[in-house]
C-alpha positions as MATLAB code, in Angstrom:
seq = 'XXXXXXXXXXXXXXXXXXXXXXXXXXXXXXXXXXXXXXXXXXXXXXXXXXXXXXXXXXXXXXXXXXXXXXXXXXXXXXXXXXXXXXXXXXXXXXXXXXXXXXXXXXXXXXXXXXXXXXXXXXXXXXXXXXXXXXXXXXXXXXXXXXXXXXXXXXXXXXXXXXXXXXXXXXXXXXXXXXXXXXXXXXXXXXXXXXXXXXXXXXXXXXXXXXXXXXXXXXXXXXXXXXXXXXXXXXXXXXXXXXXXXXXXXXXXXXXXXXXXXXXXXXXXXXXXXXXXXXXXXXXXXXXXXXXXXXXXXXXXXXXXXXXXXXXXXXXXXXXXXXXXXXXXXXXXXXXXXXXXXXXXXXXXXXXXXXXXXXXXXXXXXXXXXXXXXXXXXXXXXXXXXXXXXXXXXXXXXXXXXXXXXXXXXXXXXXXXXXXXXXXXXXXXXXXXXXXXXXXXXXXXXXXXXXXXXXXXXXXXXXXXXXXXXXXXXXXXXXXXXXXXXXXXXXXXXXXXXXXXXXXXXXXXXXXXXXXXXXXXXXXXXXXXXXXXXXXXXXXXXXXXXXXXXXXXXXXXXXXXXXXXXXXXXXXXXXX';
ca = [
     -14.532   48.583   21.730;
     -14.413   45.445   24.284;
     -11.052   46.155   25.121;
     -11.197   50.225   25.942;
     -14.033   49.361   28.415;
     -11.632   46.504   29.718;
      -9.020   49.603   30.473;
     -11.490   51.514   31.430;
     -12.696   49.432   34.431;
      -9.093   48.556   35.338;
      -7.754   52.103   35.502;
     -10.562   53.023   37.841;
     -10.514   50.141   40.029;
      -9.390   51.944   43.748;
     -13.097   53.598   43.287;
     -14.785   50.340   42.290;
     -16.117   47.902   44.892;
     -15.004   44.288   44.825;
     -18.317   42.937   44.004;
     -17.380   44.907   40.643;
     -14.341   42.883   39.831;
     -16.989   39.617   38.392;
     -18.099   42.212   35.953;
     -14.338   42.748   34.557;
     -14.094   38.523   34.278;
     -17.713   38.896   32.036;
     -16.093   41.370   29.956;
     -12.931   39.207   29.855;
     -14.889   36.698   29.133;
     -16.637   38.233   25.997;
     -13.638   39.563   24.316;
     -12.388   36.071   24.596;
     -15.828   34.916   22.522;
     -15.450   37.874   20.431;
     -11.997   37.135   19.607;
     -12.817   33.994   19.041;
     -15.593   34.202   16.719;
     -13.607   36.000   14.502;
     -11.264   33.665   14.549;
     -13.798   31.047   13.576;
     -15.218   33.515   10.887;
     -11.829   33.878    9.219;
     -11.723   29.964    9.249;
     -15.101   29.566    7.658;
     -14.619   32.472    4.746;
     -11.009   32.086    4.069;
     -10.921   31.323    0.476;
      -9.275   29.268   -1.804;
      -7.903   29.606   -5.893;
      -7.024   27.863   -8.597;
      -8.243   24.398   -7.275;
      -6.579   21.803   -9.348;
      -9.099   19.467  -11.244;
     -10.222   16.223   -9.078;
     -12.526   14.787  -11.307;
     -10.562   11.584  -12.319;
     -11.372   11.241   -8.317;
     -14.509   10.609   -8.587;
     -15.309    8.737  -11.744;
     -15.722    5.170  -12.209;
     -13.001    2.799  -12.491;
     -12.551   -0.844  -13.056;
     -12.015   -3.504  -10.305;
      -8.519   -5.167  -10.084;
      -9.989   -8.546   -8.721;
      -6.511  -10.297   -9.003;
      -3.412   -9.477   -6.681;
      -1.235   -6.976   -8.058;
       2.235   -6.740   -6.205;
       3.167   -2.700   -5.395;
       6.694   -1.224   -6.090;
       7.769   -0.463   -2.273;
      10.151    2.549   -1.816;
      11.456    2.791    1.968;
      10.135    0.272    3.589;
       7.301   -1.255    5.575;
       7.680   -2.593    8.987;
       8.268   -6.225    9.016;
       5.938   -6.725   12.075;
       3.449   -4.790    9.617;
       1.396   -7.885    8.667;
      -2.340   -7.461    7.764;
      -4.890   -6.112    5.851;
      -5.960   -2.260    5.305;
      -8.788   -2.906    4.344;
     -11.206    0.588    2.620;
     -14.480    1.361    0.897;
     -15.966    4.255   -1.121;
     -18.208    4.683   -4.545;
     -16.175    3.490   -7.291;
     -19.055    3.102  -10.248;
     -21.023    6.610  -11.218;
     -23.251    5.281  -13.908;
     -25.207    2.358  -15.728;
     -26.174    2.453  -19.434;
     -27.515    6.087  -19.880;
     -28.262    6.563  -16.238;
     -25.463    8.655  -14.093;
     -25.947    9.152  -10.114;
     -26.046   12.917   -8.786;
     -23.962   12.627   -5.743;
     -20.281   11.483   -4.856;
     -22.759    9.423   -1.500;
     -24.537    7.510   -4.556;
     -21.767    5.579   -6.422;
     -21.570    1.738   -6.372;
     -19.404    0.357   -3.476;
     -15.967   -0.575   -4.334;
     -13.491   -2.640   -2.096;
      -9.708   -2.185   -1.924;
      -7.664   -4.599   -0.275;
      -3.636   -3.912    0.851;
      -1.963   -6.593    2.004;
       0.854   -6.470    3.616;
       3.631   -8.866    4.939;
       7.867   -9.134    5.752;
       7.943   -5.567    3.766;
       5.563   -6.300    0.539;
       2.565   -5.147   -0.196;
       0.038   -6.560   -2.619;
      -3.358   -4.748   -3.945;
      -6.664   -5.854   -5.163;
      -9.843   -4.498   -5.366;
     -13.762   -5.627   -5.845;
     -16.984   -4.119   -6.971;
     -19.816   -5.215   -3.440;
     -21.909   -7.519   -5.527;
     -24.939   -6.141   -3.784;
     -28.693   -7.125   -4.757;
     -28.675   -3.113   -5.829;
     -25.313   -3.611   -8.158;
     -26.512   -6.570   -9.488;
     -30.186   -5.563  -10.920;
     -29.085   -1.876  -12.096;
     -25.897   -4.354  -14.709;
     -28.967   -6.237  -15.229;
     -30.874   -3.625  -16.450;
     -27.998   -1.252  -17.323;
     -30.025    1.344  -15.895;
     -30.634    2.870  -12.052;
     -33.220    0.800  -10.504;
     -32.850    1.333   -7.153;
     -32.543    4.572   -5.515;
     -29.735    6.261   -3.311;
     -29.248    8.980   -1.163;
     -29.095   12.045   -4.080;
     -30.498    9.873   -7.173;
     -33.753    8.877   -7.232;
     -34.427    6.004   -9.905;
     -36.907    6.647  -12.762;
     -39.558    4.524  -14.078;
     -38.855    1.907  -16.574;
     -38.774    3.507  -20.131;
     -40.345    0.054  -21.514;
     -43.498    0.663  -19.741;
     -46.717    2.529  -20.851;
     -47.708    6.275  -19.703;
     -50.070    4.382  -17.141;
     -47.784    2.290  -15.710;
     -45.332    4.502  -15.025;
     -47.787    6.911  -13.727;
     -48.470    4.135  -11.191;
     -44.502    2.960  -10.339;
     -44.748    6.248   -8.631;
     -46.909    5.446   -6.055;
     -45.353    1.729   -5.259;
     -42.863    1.382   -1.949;
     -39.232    2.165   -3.271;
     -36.581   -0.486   -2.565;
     -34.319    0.043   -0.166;
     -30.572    0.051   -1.345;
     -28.017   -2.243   -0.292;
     -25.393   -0.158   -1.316;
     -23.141   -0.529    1.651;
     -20.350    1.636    0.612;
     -19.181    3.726    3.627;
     -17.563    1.399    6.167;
     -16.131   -1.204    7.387;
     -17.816   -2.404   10.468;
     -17.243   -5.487   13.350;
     -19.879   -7.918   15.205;
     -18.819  -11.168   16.952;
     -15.511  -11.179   14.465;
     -17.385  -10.967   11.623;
     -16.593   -7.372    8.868;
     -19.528   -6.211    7.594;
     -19.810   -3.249    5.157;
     -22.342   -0.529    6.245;
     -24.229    2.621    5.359;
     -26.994    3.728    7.276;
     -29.552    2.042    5.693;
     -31.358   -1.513    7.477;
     -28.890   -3.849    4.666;
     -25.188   -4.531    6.429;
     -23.166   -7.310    3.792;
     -21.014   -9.600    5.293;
     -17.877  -10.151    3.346;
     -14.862  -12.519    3.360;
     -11.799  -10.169    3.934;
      -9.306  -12.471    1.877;
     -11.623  -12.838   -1.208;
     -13.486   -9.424   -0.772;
     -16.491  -11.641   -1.403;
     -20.082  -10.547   -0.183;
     -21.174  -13.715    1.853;
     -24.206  -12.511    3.255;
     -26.599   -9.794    3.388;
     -28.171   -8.767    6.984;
     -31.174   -7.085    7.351;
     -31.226   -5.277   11.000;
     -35.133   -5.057   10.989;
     -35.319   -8.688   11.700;
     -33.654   -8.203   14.802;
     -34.831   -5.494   16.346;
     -37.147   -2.540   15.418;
     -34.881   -0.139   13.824;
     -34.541    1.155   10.253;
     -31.072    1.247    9.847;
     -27.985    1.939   11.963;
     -25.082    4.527   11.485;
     -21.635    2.792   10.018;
     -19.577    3.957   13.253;
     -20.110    1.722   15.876;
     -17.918    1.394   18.899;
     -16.467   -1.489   20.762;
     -15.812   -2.667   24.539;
     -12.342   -4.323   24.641;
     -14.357   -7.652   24.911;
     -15.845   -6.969   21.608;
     -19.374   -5.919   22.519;
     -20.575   -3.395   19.809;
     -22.746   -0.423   20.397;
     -24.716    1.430   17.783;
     -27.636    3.968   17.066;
     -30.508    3.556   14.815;
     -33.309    5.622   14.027;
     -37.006    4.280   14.417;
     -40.547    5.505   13.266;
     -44.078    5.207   13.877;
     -47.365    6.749   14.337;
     -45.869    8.865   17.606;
     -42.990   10.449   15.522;
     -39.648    8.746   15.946;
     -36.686    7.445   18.406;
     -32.992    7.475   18.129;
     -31.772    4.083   19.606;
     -29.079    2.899   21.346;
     -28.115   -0.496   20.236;
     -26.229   -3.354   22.046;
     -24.495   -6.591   20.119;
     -22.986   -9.161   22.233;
     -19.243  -10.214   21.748;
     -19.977  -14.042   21.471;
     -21.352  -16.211   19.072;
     -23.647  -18.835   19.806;
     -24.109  -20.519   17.041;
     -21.517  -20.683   14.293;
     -23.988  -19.409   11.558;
     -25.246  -16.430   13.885;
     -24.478  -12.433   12.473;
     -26.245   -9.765   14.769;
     -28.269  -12.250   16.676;
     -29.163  -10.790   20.216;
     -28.942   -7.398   19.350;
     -30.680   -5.353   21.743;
     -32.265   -1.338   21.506;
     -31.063   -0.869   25.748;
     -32.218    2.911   25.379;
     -34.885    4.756   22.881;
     -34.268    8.947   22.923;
     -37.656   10.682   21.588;
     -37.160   12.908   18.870;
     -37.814   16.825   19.689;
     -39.459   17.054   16.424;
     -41.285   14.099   16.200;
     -41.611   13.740   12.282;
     -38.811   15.749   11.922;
     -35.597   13.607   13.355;
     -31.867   14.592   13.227;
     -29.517   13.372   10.786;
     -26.464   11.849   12.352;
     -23.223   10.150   11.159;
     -21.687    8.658   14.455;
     -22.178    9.186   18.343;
     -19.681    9.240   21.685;
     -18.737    6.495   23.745;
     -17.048    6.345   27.294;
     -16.511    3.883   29.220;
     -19.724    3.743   31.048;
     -21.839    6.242   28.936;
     -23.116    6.630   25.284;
     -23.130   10.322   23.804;
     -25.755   11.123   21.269;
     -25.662   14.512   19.548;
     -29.240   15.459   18.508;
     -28.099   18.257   16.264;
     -30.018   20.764   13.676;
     -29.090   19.095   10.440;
     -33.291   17.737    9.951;
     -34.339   14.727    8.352;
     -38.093   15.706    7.011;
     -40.111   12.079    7.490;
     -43.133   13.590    5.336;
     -40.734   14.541    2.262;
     -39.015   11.334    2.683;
     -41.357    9.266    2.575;
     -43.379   11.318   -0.786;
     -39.936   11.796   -2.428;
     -40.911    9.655   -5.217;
     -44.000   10.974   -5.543;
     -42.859   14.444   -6.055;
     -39.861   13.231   -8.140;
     -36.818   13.857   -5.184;
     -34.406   12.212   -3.799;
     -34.300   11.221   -0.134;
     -31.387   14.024   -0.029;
     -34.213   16.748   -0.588;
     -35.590   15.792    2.633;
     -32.641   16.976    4.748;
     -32.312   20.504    5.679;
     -29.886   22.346    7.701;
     -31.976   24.114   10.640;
     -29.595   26.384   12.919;
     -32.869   28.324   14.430;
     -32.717   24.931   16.691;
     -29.677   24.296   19.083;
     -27.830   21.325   19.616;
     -28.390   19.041   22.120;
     -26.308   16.140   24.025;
     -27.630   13.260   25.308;
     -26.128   10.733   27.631;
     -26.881    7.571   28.225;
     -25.578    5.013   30.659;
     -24.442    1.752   28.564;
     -25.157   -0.400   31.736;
     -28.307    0.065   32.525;
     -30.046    1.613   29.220;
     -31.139    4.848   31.649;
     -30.912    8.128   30.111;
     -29.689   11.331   32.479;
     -31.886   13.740   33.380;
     -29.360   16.552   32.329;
     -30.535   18.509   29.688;
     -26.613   19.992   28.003;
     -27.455   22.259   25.158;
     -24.829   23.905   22.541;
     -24.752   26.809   19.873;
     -26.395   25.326   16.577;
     -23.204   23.022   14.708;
     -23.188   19.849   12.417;
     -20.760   16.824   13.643;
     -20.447   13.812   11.416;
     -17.539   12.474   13.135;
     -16.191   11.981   16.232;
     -12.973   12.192   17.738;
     -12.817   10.403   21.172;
     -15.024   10.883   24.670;
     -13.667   10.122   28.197;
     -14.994   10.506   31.647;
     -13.061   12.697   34.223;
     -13.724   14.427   37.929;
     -17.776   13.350   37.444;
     -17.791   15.290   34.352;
     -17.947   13.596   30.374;
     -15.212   15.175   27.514;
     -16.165   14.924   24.278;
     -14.219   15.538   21.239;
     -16.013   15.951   18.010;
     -15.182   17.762   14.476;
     -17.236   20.232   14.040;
     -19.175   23.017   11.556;
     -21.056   25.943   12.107;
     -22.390   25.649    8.426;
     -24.878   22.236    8.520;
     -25.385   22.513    4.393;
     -21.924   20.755    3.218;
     -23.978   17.673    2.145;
     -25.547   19.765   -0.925;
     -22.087   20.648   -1.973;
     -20.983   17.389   -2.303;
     -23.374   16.613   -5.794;
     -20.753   15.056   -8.592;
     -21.080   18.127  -10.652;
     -19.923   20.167   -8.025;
     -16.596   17.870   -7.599;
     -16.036   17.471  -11.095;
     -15.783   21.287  -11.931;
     -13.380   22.836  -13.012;
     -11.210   26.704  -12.389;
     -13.241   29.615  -10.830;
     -16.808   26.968  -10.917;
     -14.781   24.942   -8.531;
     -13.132   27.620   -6.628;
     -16.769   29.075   -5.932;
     -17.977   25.117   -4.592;
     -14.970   25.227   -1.866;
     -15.304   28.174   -0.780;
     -18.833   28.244    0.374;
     -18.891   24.864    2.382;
     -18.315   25.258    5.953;
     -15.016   23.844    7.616;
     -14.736   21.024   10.245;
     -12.474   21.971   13.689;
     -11.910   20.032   16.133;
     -13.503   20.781   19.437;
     -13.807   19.760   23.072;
     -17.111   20.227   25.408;
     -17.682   19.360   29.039;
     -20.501   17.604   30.402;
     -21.011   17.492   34.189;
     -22.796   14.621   35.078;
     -24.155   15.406   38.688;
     -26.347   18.502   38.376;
     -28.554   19.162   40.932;
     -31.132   21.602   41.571;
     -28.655   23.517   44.365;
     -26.175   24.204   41.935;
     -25.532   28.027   41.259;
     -27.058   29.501   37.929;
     -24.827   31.050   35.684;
     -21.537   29.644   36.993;
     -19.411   26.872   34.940;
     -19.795   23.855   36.660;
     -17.026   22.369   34.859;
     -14.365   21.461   37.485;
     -11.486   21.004   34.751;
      -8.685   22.908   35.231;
      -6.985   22.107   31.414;
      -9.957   22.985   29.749;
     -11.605   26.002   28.529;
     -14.955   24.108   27.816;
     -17.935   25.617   30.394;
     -20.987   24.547   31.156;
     -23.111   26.793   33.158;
     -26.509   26.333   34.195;
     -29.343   28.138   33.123;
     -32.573   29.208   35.079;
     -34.545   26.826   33.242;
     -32.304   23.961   34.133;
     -30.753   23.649   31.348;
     -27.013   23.554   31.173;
     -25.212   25.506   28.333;
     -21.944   24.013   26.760;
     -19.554   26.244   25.300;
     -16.282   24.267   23.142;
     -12.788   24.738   23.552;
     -11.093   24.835   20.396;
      -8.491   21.990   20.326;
      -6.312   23.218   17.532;
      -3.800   26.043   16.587;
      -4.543   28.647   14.231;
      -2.528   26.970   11.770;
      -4.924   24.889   11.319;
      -7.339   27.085    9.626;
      -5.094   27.041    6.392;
      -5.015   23.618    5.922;
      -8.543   23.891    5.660;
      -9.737   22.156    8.900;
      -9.580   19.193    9.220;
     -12.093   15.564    9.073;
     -11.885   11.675    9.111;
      -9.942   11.824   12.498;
      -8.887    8.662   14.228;
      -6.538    7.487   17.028;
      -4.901    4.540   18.983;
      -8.439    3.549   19.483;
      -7.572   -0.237   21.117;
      -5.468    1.353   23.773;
      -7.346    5.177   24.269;
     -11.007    4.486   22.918;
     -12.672    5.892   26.090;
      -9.708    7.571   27.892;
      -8.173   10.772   27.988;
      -5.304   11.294   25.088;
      -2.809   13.106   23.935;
      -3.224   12.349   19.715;
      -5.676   12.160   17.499;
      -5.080   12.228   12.929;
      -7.009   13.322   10.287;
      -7.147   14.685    7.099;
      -6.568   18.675    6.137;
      -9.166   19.807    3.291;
      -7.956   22.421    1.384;
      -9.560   20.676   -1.405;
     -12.945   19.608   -1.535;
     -11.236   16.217   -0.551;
      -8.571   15.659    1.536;
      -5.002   16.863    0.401;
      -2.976   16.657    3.344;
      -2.657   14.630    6.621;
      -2.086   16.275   10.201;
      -1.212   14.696   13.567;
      -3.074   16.917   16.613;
      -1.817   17.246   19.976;
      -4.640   18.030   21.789;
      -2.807   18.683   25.154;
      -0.047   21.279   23.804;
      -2.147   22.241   20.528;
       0.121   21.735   18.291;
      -0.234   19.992   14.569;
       2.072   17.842   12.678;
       1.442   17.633    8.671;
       2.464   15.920    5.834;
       1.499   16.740    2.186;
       2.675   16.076   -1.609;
       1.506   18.540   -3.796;
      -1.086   16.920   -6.208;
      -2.102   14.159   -4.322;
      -4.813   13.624   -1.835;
      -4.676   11.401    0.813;
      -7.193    8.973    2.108;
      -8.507    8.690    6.439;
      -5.342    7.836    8.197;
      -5.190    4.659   10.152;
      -3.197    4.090   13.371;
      -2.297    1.004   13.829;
      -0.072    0.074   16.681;
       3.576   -1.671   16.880;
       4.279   -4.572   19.395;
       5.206   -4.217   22.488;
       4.319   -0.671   22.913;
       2.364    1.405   25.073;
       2.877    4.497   23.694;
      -0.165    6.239   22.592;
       1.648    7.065   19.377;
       4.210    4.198   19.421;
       3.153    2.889   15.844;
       2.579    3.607   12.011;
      -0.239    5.242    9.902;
      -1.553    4.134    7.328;
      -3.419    6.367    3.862;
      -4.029    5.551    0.474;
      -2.829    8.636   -1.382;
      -4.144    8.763   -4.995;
      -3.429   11.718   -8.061;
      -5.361   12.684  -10.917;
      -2.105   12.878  -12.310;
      -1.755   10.203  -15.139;
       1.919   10.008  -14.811;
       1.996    9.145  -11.605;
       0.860    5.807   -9.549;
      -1.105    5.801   -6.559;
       0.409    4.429   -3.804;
      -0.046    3.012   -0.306;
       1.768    5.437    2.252;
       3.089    4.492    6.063;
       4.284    7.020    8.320;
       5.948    7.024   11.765;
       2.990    8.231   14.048;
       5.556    9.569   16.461;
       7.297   12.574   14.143;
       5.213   11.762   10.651;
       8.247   11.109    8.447;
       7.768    8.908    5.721;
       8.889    5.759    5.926;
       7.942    3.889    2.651;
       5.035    4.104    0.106;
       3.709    0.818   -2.245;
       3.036    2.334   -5.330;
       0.074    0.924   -7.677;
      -0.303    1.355  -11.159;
      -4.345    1.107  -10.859;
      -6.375    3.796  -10.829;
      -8.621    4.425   -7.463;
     -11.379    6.939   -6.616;
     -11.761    8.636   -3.672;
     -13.119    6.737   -0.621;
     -14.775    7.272    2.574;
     -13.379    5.059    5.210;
     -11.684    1.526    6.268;
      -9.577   -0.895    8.714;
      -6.740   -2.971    9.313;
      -6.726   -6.185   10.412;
      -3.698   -8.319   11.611;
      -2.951  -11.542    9.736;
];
C-alpha cells in the first residue's frame, strides 16, 4: 500500500508544487519504518526446533581447586601471557533445597592461565558469607534474585510465622563479574556486597560493603574506566521521596595500602520518574566526557520488594516489564556531576548491555543491544533451561532477541531549533533525533547489523578493544549469537560496512568473547579472542578457544577434561 502511493505521487509530480516533494520524503520515510518493523518482527518470531538438551549446562559441578594442565591443539600466542579470568553459578542446590533461576546459583571461579603456548585450568567455589551458612545448614538460608529462602523447618508454627516478618539478609553472592578499583578485582552483582579476591589463588580476601561509603544500595557489575584507572558506576538509592539512580566516581590511586573503594563519590543523583517504582538496569554508556544512563521500562516495584517475604516471593516477582512507558536517555557530564537539560526519549526496549558510546560533531553515539520484548528475565527460571524437545522449543521461541543498535544524541538543543526535523548532523548514520513540540527530542535507532544476523539468533555479551576504543568511534565490536537459549556461536560485527563474521561448532556453546590485544599494535582488531566453549556432550572436553580477531580462524583450543557450567562474564589480565 505505502509503495503505490509512493508511485502515485511520483508519476504526478509536473502538477505537484515543490512544497509537496517533503511529503514524498515522509512517505519514504515510513516505508523505510514499515519495512523495517517487519524486519524486526521476523527477527523476534522466527522460530526455532529441535533444541538440543543444555541441561548438563546448568547443573552443579565440582570445583577443580588444583591446576590442571589443558591438551593445546594449534597453538597459543607466545606473547599470550595472563589470566582469563570468568564467573557464573556453578552450585544449584543444598541438602533438599534447589534455587529457581539460572541468576541464583552459587558463584563459581574459573581461572586459565596461560604462558609460552600452555595453558593451565583451575577453578573455585566464592567462599561467600551466603555459600558458607547455606553448607552449614545444607539448606537455602539466604535469599537470591528468583529463590526466596524458607523458614527453618526446626522451628515451631510461631516462630516461623514470625521469620516472616524479620529483615532478609542480603546475599553476597557475587557471581556475575569481574570488576576493577585502584588495581584491586573484585567480583560483583548488583547487590551492596563486592568480594575482593586474589587472582592467583582465586581466594576471597575481603568482602566490601558499598553502603559504608556512600549512600547507595548496590551498584551494577559493569563499570567503566578512564585510561588512568578512575572507575565510574551507577547505583540505585531509596528513601522516603522515592528513589535516585547514581552516578558513582572511584579514584585511580590508593592512599593507603589497605584502602578498597575508599573515596568513592555519588557526582550526580537522576530522580526516578516513578518514584517507588525505579528501572531495572544492567550497565550504562560512557564517553569521554559524558555518562549515559538508560532509564528504560523494565520496573523494579519497591513496595513488592520490600513485602516479598511477606507474601512468600522472590525479589524477581517485583520486576515487571512495562512498555506503556518509553525509554529515556540521560546524560550526564563526568566532570562536573551536571545533568543536561535534554530530555532524548525512545520507543519502549530493554538493554542489559552495552556496546560502546562516543562523542562526534556535538552530538553523543551510543551503541547498545537491544529488545523490544522486556520479559526475557522470566524465561530464564532453571526449569525452563533444563527442558527438554518441543517444552524447550516453546521457552526459545517466545523470548525476545537482542540487536545491536545505534542512537544519536545531540547535545546542544536549544529552544530555536526547528520541530520535527532530525537534528542529527551525521552523515553515516541513519539514527534521528527530531524534536518534538513539547521539547522533547525523539530518538529513532539505526540497526547496526545485516539481516543475517537474525538467524543466528541476535546476538548479546558484546565486547571490543576496549583499552584502545572505550569512548571512540570503531569499526568492531564481538559477541555471542543465541540460537540457543545460551550462546552457540560467536560473531565479529563491523559496524561501519555491516557485515558479520561467525564461528560455530555444532554442539557446543561458547562463552562472552574477550579481545585482548597483541603488542605493538594499533589496530583496532590487531589481536586474539578469547571463549570458553563447553558441550553437554560427555565425550567430548571443554576447551579454552583463541581466535585471530582479524579473520576469526581458529588458531588453537586448550582442551579440559572438567566439566563447567555456563557463565555470565570475565577478564584477562597480563602476567
Amino acid at each position: 500500500m505505502f509503495f503505490q502511493i509512493f508511485l502515485h505521487f511520483v508519476s504526478n509530480l509536473s502538477t505537484i508544487a515543490v512544497g509537496f516533494l517533503s511529503v514524498i520524503v515522509r512517505w519514504i520515510s515510513v516505508l523505510k519504518k514499515y519495512v523495517e518493523s517487519t524486519r524486526q518482527k521476523k527477527a523476534i518470531f522466527s522460530k526455532q526446533e529441535r533444541l538440543p538438551c543444555i541441561a548438563p549446562l546448568v547443573t552443579t559441578v565440582e570445583e577443580t581447586p588444583q591446576n590442571v594442565s589443558a591438551c593445546v591443539r594449534g597453538h597459543f600466542p607466545q606473547w599470550l601471557r595472563g589470566y582469563l579470568l570468568r564467573v557464573g553459578p556453578g552450585k544449584f542446590e543444598f541438602g533438599k533445597d534447589k534455587y529457581n533461576h539460572w541468576f541464583d546459583g552459587m558463584a563459581l571461579l574459573h581461572q586459565f592461565r596461560m604462558e609460552k603456548g600452555t595453558v593451565t585450568y583451575r577453578s573455585k567455589f566464592l567462599q561467600s558469607d551466603t555459600y558458607k551458612a547455606n553448607t552449614v545448614h545444607d539448606r537455602i538460608v539466604i535469599s537470591e534474585f528468583g529463590t526466596l529462602a524458607v523458614p527453618d523447618p526446626c522451628k515451631n508454627v510461631f516462630e516461623r510465622f514470625l521469620s516472616k516478618f524479620e529483615v532478609p539478609a542480603i546475599t553476597d553472592n557475587t557471581n556475575v563479574n569481574y570488576v576493577q578499583y585502584k588495581g584491586d578485582y573484585y567480583l560483583s552483582t548488583e547487590t551492596n556486597f563486592m568480594n575482593k579476591v586474589d587472582i592467583k589463588t582465586l581466594e576471597k580476601t575481603e568482602k566490601v560493603d558499598w553502603r559504608k561509603f556512600i549512600a547507595v544500595n548496590g551498584a551494577t557489575a559493569h563499570p567503566h574506566y578512564d585510561a588512568d584507572g578512575t572507575a565510574y558506576n551507577m547505583g540505585n538509592s531509596y528513601g522516603s521521596r522515592g528513589s535516585c539512580y547514581n552516578v558513582i566516581r572511584v579514584p585511580p590511586e590508593k592512599v593507603d595500602l589497605g584502602e578498597t573503594i575508599h573515596g568513592a563519590q555519588v557526582i550526580c543523583s537522576i530522580a526516578s520518574a516513578e518514584g517507588m517504582r525505579p528501572s531495572y538496569y544492567h550497565s550504562f554508556g560512557m564517553t569521554r566526557n559524558y555518562i549515559i544512563f538508560i532509564e528504560q521500562p523494565l520496573k523494579m516495584n519497591l513496595w513488592k520488594v520490600v513485602t516479598s517475604k511477606i507474601r512468600g516471593k522472590s525479589f524477581a516477582d517485583g520486576i515487571s516489564w512495562e512498555p506503556q512507558y518509553n525509554t529515556r536517555f540521560h546524560v550526564v557530564d563526568k566532570h562536573t556531576g551536571q545533568l543536561l537539560p535534554g530530555m532524548y526519549y525512545s520507543k519502549p526496549f530493554v538493554t542489559f548491555h552495552q556496546i560502546n558510546a562516543f562523542e562526534d560533531q556535538g552530538c553523543v553515539v551510543i551503541d547498545l543491544c537491544c529488545q523490544d520484548d522486556g520479559r526475557s528475565l522470566e524465561v530464564y527460571q532453571l526449569q525452563n533451561l533444563r527442558k527438554v524437545g518441543e517444552g524447550l522449543d516453546q521457552v526459545y521461541n517466545s523470548v525476545g532477541r537482542s540487536f545491536p543498535r545505534r542512537f544519536v544524541l545531540p547535545l546542544h538543543v536549544s529552544l530555536n531549533d526547528p520541530e520535527g526535523q532530525n537534528l542529527s548532523p551525521l552523515s553515516y548514520s541513519s539514527a534521528s533525533a527530531v524534536k518534538q513540540a513539547d521539547g522533547k527530542i525523539w530518538c529513532s535507532y539505526e540497526n547496526l547489523h545485516p539481516e543475517g544476523l537474525e538467524d543466528e539468533g541476535g546476538i548479546e555479551f558484546p565486547q571490543i578493544n576496549y583499552g584502545q576504543f572505550s569512548g571512540r568511534k570503531y569499526r568492531f565490536f564481538y559477541g555471542c549469537g543465541f540460537r540457543h537459549l545460551v550462546g552457540d556461536s560467536l560473531i565479529k560485527v563491523d559496524v561501519v560496512n555491516k557485515t558479520l563474521t561467525i564461528w560455530r561448532e555444532d554442539g557446543f556453546y561458547p562463552s562472552e568473547p574477550v579481545f585482548v590485544p597483541a603488542p605493538g599494535t594499533s589496530e583496532e582488531d590487531g589481536g586474539v579472542i578469547l571463549s570458553v566453549v563447553i558441550t553437554p556432550k560427555q565425550n567430548e572436553n571443554n576447551f579454552l578457544l583463541v581466535l585471530d580477531a582479524k579473520n576469526f580462524e581458529e588458531l588453537g583450543r586448550a582442551e579440559v577434561p572438567v566439566q563447567m557450567p555456563y557463565g555470565f562474564h570475565g577478564t584477562f589480565v597480563t602476567i
